[in-house]
N, C-alpha and C positions, 0 to 999 in steps of 0.2 A: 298288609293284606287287602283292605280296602280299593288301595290305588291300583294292587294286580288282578281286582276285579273290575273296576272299570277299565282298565288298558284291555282285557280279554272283553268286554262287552263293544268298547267302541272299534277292537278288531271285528269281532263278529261281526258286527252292523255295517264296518266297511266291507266285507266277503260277502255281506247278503245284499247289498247297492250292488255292486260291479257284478255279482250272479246275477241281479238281474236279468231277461231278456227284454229287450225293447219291445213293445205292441205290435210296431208298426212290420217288425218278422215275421208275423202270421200272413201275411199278405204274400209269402215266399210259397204257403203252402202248397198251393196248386202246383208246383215242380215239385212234389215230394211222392213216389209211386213209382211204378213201372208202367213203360208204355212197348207198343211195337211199333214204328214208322215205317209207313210208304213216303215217297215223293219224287223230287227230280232235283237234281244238281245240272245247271245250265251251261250252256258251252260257255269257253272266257278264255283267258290268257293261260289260267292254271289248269284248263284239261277239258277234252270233249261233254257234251251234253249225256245224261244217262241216268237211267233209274235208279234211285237208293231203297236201301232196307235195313232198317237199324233197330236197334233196342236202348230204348234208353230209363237209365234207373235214377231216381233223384231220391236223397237219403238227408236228414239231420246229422251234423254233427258238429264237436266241439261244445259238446254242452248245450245244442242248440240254438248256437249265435249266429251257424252257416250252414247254408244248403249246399250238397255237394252233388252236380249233377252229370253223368256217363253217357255220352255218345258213343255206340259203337256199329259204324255200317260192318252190313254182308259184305265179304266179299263173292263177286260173280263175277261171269266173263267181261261182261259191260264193264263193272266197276272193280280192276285189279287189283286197285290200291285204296282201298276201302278207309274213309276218314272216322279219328277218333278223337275226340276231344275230352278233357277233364273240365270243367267250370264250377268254383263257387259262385256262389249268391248271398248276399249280407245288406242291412240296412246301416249307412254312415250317418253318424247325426249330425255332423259339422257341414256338409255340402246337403243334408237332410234329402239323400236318395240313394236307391236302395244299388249298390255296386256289385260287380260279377268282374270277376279275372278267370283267364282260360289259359291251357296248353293244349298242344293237337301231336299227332304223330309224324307232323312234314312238320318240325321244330319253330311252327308258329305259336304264336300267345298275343293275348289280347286285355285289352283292361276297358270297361266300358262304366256307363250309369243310364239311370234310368228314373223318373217322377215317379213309378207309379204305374199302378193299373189305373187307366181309363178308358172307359166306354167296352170294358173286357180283354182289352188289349196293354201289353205293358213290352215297352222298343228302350231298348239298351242301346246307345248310341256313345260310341268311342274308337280307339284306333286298335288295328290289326298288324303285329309286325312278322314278317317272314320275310325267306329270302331276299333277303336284303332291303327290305322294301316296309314302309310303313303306309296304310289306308286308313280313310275315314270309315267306318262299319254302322248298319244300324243292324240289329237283332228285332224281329219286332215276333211277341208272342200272344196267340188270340184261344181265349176261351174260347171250344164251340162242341157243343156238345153235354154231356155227363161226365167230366173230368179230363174228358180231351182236349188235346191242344195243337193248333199247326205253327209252321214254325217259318217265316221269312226270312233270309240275310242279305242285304245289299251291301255293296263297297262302291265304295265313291273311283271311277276311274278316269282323267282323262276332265275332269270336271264335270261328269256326267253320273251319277244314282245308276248301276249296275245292278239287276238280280242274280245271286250269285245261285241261290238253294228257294224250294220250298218243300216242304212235308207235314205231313197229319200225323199225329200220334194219337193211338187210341189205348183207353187202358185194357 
């Protein structure tokens, strides 16, 4: 009896370690809400220059281990084929930085990392693969405002730092 009470105690205490959340998750908060974005998507290889208008929702989940964050443009005349993306957000302890993986609705997906918020800003930098094609990417995201945030993407083309997108999101 004795031993099947410690075998259930030192189970429990291993289910209350690994539920843990790590600290350093809290730092994911500021993608956790809804926003409405304006901005612009810039000319490039992948399609003319034009306004966007999106909605984007950033929600816990998994017990609170991952952010899980929705891009979704308007479509308009300008932008016919309105981009969508899915993105987690998590903190890895082994490379000790905070990683996001994406899918889009033009069958690309991305795996990226990131130090950290500094100076209000926190730039996810990794690669993009689509049509047939892998890029360098940075994501860079800036506090500004009362819970808003705008949102940078560059891809490396050609050996050259490309802007692909910026936008505002405001809550």
């Amino acid at each position: 009896m004795r031993a099947r009470i410690i075998a259930v105690v030192i189970c429990l205490a291993t289910v209350a370690a690994f539920g843990q959340s790590n600290p350093k998750l809290k730092e994911l908060q500021p993608f956790v809400g809804t926003w409405q974005c304006t901005g612009i998507t810039f000319a490039s290889p992948m399609g003319p220059e034009h306004a966007t208008k999106a909605t984007v929702t950033g929600a816990w989940i998994l017990n609170g281990s991952w952010v899980e964050v929705r891009y979704t443009e308007v479509k308009t005349a300008k932008n016919p084929h309105p981009y969508a993306v899915r993105a987690l957000m998590s903190y890895d302890e082994q490379p000790k930085a905070f990683v996001s993986g994406a899918v889009d609705n033009m069958t690309g997906y991305s795996t990226e990392q990131s130090p950290g918020w500094e100076d209000g800003k926190m730039t996810f930098t990794g690669a993009q693969h689509g049509g047939g094609m892998t890029m360098n990417v940075h994501e860079t995201f800036t506090k500004v405002g009362k819970g808003d945030i705008r949102h940078e993407s560059e891809m490396e083309m050609d050996g050259k730092w490309v802007k692909l997108d910026q936008e505002t999101c405001k809550h």
